[in-house]
PyMOL Python script that loads the backbone (N, CA, C, O; Angstrom):
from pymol import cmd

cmd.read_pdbstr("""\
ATOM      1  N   UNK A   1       0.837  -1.175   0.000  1.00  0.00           N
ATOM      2  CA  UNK A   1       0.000   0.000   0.000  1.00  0.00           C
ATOM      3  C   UNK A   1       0.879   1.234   0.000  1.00  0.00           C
ATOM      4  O   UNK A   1       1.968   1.439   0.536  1.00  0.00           O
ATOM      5  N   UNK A   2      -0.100   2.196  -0.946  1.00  0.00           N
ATOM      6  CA  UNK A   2       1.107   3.675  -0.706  1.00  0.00           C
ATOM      7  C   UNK A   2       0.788   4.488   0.745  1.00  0.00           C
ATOM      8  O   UNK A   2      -0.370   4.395   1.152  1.00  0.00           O
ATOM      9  N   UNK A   3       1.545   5.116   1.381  1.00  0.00           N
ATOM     10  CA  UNK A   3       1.624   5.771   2.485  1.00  0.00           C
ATOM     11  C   UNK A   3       2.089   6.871   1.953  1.00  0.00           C
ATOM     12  O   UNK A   3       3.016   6.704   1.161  1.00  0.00           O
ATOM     13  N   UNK A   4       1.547   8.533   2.239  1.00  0.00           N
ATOM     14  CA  UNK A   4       2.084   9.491   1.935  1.00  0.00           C
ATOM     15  C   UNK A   4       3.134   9.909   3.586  1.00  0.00           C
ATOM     16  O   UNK A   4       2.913   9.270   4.615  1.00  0.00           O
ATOM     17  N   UNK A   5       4.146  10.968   3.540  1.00  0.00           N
ATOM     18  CA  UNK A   5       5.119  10.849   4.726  1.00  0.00           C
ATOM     19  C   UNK A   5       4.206  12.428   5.207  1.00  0.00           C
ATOM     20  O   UNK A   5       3.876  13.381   4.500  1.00  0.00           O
ATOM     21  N   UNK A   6       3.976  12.139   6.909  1.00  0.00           N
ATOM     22  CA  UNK A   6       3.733  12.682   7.766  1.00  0.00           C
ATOM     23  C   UNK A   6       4.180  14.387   7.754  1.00  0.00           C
ATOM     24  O   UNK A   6       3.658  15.240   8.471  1.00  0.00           O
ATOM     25  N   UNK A   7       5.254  14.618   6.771  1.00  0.00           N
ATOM     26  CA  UNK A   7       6.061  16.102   7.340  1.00  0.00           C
ATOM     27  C   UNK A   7       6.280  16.742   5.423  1.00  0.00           C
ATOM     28  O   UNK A   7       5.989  17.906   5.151  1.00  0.00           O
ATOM     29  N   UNK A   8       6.697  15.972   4.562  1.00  0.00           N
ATOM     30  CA  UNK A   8       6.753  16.632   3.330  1.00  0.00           C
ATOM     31  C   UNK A   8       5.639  15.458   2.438  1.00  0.00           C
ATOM     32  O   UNK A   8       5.390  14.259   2.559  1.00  0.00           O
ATOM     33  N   UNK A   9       5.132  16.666   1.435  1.00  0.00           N
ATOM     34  CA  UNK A   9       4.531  16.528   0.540  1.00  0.00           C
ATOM     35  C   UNK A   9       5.115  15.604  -1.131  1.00  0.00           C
ATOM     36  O   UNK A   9       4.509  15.158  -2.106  1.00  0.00           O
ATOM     37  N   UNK A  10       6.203  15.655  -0.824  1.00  0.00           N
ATOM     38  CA  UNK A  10       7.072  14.862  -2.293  1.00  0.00           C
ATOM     39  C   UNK A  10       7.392  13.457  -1.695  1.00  0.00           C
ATOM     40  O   UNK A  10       7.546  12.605  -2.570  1.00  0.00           O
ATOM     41  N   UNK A  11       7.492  13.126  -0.746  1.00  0.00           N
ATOM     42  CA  UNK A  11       8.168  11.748  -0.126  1.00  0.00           C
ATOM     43  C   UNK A  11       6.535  10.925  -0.128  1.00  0.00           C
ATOM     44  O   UNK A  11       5.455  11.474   0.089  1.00  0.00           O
ATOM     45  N   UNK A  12       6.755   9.628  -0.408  1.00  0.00           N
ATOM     46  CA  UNK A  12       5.649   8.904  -0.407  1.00  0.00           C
ATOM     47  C   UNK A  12       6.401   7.423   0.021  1.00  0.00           C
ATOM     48  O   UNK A  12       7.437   7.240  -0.617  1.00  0.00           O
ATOM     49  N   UNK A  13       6.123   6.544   0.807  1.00  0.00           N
ATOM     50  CA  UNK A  13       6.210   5.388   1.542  1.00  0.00           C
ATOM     51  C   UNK A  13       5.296   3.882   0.390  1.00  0.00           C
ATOM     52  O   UNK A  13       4.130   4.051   0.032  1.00  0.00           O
ATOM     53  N   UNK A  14       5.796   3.047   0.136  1.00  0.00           N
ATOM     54  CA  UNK A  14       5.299   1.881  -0.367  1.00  0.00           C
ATOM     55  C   UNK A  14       5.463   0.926   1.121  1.00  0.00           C
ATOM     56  O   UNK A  14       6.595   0.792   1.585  1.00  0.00           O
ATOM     57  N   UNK A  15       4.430   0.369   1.729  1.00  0.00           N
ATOM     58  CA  UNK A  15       4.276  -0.446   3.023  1.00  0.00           C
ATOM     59  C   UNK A  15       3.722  -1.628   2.888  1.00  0.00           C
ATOM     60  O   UNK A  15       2.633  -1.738   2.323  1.00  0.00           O
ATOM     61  N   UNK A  16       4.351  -2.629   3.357  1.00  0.00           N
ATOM     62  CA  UNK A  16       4.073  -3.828   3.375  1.00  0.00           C
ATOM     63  C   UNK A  16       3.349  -4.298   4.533  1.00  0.00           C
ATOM     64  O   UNK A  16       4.093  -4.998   5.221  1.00  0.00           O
ATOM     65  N   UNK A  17       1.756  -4.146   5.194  1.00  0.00           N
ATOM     66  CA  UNK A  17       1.735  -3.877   6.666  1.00  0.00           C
ATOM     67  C   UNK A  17       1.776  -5.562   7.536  1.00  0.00           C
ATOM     68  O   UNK A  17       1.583  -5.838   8.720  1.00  0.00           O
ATOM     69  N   UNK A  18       2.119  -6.464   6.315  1.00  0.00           N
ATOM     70  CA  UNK A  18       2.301  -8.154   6.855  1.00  0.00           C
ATOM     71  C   UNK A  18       3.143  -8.167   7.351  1.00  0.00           C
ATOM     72  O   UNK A  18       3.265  -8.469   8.538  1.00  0.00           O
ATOM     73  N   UNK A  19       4.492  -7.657   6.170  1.00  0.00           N
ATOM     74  CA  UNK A  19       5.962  -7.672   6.862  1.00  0.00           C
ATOM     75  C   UNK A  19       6.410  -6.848   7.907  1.00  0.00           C
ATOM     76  O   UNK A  19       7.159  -7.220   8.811  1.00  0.00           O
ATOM     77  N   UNK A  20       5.911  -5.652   7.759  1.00  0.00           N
ATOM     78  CA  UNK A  20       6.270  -4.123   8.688  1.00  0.00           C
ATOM     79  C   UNK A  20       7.620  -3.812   7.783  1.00  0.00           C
ATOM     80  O   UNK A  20       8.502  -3.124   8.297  1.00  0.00           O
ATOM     81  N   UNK A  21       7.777  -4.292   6.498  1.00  0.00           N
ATOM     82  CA  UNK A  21       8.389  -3.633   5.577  1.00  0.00           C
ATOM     83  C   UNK A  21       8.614  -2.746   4.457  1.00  0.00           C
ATOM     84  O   UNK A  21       8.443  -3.208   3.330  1.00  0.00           O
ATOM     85  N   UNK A  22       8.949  -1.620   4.587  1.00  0.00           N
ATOM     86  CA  UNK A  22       8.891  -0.132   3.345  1.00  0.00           C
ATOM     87  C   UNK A  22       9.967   0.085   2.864  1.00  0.00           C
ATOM     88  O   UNK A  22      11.138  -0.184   3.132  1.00  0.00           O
ATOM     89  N   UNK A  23       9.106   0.924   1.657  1.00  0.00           N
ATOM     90  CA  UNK A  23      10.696   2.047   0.749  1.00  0.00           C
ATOM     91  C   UNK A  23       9.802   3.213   0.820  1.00  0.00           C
ATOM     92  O   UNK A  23       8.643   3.454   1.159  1.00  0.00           O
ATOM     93  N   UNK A  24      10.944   3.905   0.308  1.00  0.00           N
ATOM     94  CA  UNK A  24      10.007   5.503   0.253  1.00  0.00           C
ATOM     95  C   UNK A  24      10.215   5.744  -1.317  1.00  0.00           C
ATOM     96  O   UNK A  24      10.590   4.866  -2.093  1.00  0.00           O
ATOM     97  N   UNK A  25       9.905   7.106  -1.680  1.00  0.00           N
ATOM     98  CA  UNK A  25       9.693   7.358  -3.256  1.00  0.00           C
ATOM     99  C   UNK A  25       9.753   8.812  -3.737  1.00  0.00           C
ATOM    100  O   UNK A  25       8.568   9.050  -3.973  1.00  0.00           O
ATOM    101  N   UNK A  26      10.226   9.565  -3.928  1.00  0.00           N
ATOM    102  CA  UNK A  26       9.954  10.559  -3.773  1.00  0.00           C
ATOM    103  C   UNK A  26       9.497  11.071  -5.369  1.00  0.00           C
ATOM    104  O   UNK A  26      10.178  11.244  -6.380  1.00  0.00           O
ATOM    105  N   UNK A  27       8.142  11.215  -5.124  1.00  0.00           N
ATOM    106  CA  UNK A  27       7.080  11.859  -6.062  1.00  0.00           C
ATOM    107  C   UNK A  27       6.460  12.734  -5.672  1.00  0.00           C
ATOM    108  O   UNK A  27       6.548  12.963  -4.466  1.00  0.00           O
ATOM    109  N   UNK A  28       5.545  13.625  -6.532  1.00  0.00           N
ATOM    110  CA  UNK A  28       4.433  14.470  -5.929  1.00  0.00           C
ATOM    111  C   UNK A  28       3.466  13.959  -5.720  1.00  0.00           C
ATOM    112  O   UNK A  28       2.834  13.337  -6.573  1.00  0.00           O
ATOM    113  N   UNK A  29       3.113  14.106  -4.494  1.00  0.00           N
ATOM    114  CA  UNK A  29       1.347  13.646  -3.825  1.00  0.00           C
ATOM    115  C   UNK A  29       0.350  13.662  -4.854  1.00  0.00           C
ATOM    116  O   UNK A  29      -0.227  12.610  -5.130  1.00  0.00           O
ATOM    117  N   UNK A  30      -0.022  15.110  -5.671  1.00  0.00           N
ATOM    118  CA  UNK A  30      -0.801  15.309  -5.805  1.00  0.00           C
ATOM    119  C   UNK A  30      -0.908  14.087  -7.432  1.00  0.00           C
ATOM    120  O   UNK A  30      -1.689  14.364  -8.342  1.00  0.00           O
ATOM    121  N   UNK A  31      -0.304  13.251  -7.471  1.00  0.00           N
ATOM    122  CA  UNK A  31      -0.452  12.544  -8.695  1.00  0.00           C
ATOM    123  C   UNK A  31      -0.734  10.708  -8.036  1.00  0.00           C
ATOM    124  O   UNK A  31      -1.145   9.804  -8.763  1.00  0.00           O
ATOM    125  N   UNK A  32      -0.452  10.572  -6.820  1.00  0.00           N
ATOM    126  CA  UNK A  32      -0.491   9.498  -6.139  1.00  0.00           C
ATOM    127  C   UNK A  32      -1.523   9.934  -5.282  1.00  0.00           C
ATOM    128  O   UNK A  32      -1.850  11.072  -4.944  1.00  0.00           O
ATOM    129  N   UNK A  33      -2.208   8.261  -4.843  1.00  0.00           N
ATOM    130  CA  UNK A  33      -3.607   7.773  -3.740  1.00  0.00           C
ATOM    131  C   UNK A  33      -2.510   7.247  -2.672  1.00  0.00           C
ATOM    132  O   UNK A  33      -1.732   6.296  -2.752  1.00  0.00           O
ATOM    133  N   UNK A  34      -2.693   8.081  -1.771  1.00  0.00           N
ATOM    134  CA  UNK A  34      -2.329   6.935  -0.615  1.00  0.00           C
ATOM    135  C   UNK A  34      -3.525   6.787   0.340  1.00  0.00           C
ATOM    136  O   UNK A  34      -4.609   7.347   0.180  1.00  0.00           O
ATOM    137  N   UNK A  35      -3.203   5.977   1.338  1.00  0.00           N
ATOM    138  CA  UNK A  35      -4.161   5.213   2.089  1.00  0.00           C
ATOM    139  C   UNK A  35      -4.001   5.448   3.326  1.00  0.00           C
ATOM    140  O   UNK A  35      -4.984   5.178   4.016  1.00  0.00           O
ATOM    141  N   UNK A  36      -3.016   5.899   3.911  1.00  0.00           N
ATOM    142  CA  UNK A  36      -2.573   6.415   4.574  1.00  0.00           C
ATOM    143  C   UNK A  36      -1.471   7.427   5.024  1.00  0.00           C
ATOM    144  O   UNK A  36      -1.109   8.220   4.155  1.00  0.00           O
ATOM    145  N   UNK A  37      -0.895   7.515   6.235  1.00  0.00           N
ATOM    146  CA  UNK A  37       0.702   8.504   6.549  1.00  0.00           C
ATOM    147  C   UNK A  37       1.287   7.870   7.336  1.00  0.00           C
ATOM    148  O   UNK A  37       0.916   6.994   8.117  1.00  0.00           O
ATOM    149  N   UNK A  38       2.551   8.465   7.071  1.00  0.00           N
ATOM    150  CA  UNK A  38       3.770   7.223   7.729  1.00  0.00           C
ATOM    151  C   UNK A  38       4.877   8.340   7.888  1.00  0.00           C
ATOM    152  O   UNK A  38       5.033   9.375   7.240  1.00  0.00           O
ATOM    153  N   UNK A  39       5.765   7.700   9.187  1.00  0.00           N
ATOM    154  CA  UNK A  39       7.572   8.570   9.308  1.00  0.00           C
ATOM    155  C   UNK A  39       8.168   7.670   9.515  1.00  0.00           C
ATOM    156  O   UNK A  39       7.659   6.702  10.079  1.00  0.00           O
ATOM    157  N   UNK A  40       9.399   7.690   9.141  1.00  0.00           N
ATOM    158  CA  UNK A  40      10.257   7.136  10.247  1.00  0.00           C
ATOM    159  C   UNK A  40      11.024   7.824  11.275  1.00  0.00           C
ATOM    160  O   UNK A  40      11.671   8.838  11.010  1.00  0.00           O
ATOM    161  N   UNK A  41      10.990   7.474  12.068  1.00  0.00           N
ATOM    162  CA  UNK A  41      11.173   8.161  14.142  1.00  0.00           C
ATOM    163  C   UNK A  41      12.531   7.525  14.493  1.00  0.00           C
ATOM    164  O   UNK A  41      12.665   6.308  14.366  1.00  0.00           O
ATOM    165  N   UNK A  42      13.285   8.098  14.818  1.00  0.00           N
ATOM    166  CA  UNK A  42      14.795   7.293  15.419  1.00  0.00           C
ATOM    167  C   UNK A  42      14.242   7.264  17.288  1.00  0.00           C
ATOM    168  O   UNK A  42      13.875   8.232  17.955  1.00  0.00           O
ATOM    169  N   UNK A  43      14.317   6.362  17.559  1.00  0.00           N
ATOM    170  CA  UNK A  43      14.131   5.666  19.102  1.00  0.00           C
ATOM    171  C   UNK A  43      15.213   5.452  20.022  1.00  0.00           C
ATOM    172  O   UNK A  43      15.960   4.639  19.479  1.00  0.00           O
ATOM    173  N   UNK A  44      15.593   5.726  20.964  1.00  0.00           N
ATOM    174  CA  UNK A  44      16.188   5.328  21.906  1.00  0.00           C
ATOM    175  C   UNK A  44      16.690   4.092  21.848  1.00  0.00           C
ATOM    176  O   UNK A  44      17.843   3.761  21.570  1.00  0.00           O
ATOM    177  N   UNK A  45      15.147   2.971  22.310  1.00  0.00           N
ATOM    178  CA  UNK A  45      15.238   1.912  22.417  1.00  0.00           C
ATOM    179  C   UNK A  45      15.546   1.292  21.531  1.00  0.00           C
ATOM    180  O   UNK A  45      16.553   0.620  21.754  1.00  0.00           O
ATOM    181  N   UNK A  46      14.935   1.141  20.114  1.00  0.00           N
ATOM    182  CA  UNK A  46      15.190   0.799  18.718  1.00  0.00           C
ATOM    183  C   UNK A  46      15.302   1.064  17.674  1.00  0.00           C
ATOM    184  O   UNK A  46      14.715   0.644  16.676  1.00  0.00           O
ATOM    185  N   UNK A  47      16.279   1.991  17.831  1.00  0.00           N
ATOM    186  CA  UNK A  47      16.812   2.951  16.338  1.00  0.00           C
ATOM    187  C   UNK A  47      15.821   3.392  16.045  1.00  0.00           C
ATOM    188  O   UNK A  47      14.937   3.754  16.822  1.00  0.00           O
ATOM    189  N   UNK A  48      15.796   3.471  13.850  1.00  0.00           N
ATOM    190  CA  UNK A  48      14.877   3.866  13.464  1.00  0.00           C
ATOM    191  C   UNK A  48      13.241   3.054  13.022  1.00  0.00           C
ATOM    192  O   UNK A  48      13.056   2.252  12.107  1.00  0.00           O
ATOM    193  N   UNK A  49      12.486   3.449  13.755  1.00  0.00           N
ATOM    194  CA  UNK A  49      11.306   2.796  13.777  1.00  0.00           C
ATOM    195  C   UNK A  49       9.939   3.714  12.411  1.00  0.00           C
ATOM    196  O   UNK A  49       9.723   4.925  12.450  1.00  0.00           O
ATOM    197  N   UNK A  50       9.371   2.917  11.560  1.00  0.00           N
ATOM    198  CA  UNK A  50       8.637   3.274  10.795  1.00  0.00           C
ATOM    199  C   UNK A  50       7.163   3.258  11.465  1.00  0.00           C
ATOM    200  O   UNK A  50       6.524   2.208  11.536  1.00  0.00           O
ATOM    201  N   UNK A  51       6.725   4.343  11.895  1.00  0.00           N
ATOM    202  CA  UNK A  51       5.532   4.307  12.297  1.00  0.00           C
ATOM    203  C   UNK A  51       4.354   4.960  11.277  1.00  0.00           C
ATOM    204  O   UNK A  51       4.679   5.909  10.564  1.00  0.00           O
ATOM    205  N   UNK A  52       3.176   4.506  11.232  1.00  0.00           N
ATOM    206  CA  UNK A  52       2.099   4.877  10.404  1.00  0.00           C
ATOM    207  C   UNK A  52       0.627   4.497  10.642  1.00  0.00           C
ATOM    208  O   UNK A  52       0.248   3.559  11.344  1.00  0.00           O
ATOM    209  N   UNK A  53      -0.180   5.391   9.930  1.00  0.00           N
ATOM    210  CA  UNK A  53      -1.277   5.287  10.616  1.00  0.00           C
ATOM    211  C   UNK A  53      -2.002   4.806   8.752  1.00  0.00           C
ATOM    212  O   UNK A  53      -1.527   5.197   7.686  1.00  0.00           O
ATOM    213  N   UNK A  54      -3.064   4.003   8.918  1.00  0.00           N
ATOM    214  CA  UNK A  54      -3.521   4.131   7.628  1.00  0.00           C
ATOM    215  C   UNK A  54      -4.682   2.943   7.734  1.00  0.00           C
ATOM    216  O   UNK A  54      -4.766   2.074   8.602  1.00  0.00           O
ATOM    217  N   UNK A  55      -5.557   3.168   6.581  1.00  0.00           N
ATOM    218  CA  UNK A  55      -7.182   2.092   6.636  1.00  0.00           C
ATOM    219  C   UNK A  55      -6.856   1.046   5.991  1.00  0.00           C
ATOM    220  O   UNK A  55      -6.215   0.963   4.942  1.00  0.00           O
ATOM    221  N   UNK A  56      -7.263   0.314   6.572  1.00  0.00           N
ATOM    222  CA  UNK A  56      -7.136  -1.705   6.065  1.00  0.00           C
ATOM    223  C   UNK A  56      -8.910  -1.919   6.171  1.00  0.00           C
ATOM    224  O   UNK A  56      -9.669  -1.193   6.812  1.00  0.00           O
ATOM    225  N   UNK A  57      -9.183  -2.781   5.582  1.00  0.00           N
ATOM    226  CA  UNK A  57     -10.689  -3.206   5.564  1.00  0.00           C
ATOM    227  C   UNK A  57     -11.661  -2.522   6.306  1.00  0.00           C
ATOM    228  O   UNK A  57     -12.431  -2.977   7.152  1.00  0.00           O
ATOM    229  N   UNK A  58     -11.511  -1.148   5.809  1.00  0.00           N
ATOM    230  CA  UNK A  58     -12.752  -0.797   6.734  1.00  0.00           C
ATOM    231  C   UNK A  58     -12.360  -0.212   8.029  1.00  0.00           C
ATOM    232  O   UNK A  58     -13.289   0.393   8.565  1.00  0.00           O
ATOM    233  N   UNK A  59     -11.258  -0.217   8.683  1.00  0.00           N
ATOM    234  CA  UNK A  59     -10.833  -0.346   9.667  1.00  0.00           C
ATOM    235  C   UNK A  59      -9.487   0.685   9.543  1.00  0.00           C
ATOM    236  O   UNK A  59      -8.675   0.624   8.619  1.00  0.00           O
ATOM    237  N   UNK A  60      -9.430   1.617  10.643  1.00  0.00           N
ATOM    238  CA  UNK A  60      -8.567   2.535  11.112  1.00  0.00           C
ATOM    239  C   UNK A  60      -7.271   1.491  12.006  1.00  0.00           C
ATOM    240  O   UNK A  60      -7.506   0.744  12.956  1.00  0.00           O
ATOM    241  N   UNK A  61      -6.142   1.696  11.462  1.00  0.00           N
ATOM    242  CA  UNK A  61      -4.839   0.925  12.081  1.00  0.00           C
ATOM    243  C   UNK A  61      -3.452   2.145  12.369  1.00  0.00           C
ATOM    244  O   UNK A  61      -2.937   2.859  11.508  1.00  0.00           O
ATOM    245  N   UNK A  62      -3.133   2.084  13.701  1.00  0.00           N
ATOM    246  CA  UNK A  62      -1.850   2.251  13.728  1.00  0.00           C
ATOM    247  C   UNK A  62      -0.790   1.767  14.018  1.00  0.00           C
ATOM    248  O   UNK A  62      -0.717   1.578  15.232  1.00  0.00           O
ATOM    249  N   UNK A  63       0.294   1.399  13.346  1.00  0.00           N
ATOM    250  CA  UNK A  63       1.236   0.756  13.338  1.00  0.00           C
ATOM    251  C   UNK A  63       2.740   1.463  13.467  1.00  0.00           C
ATOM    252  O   UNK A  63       3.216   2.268  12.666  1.00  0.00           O
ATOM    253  N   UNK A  64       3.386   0.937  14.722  1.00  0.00           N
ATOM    254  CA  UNK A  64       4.572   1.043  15.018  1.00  0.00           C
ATOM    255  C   UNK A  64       5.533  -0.158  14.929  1.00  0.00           C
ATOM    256  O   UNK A  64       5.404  -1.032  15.787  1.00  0.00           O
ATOM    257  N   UNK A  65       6.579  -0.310  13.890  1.00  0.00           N
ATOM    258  CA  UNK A  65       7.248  -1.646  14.029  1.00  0.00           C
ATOM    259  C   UNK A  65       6.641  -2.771  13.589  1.00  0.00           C
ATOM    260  O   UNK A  65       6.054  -2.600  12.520  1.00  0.00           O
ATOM    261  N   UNK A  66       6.581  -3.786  14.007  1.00  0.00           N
ATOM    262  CA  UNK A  66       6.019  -4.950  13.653  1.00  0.00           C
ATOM    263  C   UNK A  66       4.882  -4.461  14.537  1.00  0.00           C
ATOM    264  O   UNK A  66       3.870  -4.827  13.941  1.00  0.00           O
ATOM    265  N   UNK A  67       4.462  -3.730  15.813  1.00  0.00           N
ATOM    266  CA  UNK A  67       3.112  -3.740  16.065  1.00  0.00           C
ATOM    267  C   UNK A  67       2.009  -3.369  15.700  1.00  0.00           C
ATOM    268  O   UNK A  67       2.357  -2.712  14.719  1.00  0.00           O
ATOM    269  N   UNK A  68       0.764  -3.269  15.738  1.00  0.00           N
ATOM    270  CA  UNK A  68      -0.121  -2.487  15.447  1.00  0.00           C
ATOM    271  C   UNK A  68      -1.251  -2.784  16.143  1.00  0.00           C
ATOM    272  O   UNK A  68      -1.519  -3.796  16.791  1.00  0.00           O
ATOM    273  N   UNK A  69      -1.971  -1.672  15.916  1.00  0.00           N
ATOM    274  CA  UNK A  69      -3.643  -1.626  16.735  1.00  0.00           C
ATOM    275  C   UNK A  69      -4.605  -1.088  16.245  1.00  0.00           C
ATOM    276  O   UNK A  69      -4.880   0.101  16.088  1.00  0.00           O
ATOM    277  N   UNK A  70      -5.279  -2.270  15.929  1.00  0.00           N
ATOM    278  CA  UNK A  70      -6.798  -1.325  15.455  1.00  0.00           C
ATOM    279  C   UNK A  70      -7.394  -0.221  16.399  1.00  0.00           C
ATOM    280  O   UNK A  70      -7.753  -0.169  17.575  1.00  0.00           O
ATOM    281  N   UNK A  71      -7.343   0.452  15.560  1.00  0.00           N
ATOM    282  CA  UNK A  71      -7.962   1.754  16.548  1.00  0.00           C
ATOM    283  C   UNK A  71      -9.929   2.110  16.523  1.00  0.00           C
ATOM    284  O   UNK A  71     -10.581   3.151  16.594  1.00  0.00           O
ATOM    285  N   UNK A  72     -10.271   0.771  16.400  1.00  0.00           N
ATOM    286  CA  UNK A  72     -11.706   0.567  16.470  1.00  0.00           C
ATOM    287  C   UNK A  72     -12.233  -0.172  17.946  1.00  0.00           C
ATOM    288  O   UNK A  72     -13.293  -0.026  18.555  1.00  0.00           O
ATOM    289  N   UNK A  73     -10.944  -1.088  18.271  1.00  0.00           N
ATOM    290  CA  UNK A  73     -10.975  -1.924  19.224  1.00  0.00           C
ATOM    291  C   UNK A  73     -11.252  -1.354  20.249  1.00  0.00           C
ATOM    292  O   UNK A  73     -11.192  -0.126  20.315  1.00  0.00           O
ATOM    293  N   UNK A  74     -11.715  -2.317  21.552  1.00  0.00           N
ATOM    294  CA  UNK A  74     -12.397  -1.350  22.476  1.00  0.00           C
ATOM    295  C   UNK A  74     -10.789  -1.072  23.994  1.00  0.00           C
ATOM    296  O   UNK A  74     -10.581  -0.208  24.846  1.00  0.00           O
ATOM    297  N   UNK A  75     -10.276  -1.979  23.690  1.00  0.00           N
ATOM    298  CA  UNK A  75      -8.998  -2.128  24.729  1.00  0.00           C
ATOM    299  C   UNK A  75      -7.848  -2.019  23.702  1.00  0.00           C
ATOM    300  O   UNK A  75      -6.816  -2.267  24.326  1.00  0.00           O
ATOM    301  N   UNK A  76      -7.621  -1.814  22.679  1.00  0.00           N
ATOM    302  CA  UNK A  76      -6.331  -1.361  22.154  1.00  0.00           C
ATOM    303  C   UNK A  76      -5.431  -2.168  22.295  1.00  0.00           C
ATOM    304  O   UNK A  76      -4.290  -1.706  22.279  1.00  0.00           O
ATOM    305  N   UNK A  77      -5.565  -3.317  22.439  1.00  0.00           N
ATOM    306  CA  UNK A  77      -4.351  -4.326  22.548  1.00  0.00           C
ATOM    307  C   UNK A  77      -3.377  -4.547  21.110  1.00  0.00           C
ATOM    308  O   UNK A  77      -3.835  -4.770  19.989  1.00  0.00           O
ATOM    309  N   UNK A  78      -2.049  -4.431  21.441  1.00  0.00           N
ATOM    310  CA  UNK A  78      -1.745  -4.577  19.659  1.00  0.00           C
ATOM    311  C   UNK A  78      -1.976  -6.169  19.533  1.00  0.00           C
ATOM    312  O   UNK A  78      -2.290  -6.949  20.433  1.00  0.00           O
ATOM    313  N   UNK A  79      -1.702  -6.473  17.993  1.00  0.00           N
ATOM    314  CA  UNK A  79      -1.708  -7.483  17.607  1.00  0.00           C
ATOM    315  C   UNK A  79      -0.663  -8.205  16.809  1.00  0.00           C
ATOM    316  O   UNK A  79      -0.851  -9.369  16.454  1.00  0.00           O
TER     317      UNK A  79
END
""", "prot")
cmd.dss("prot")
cmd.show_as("cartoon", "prot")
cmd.util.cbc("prot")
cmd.orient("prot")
């Protein structure tokens, strides 16, 4: 899925949300659909981490790392 990036308008994210694996791209938005927004965040704990928020079936997801959480759920547990 395409992910547009959180802070500039030319950078666009290709996300794999099975693997928790991306590239980025740098195009103009206004010619690309994305589905969501995405950064990557440098962490303390674990370097650089790709976090993003974006719709899967119907369904609002945010994903940090290999985690994620539907953000429909009523306790937010990731999965």
């Amino acid at each position: 899925m395409r992910l547009g990036n959180w802070g500039t308008v030319w950078l666009d994210f290709e996300f794999d949300p099975r693997t928790s694996g991306y590239s980025y791209r740098i195009a103009p938005r206004r010619k690309r659909i994305v589905c969501g927004f995405g950064a990557v965040e440098r962490t303390v704990e674990h370097g650089s981490v790709f976090f993003c928020l974006y719709r899967s079936n119907e369904r609002l997801v945010f994903q940090a790392g290999e985690r994620r959480w539907w953000l429909d759920a009523v306790d937010l547990r990731p999965t």
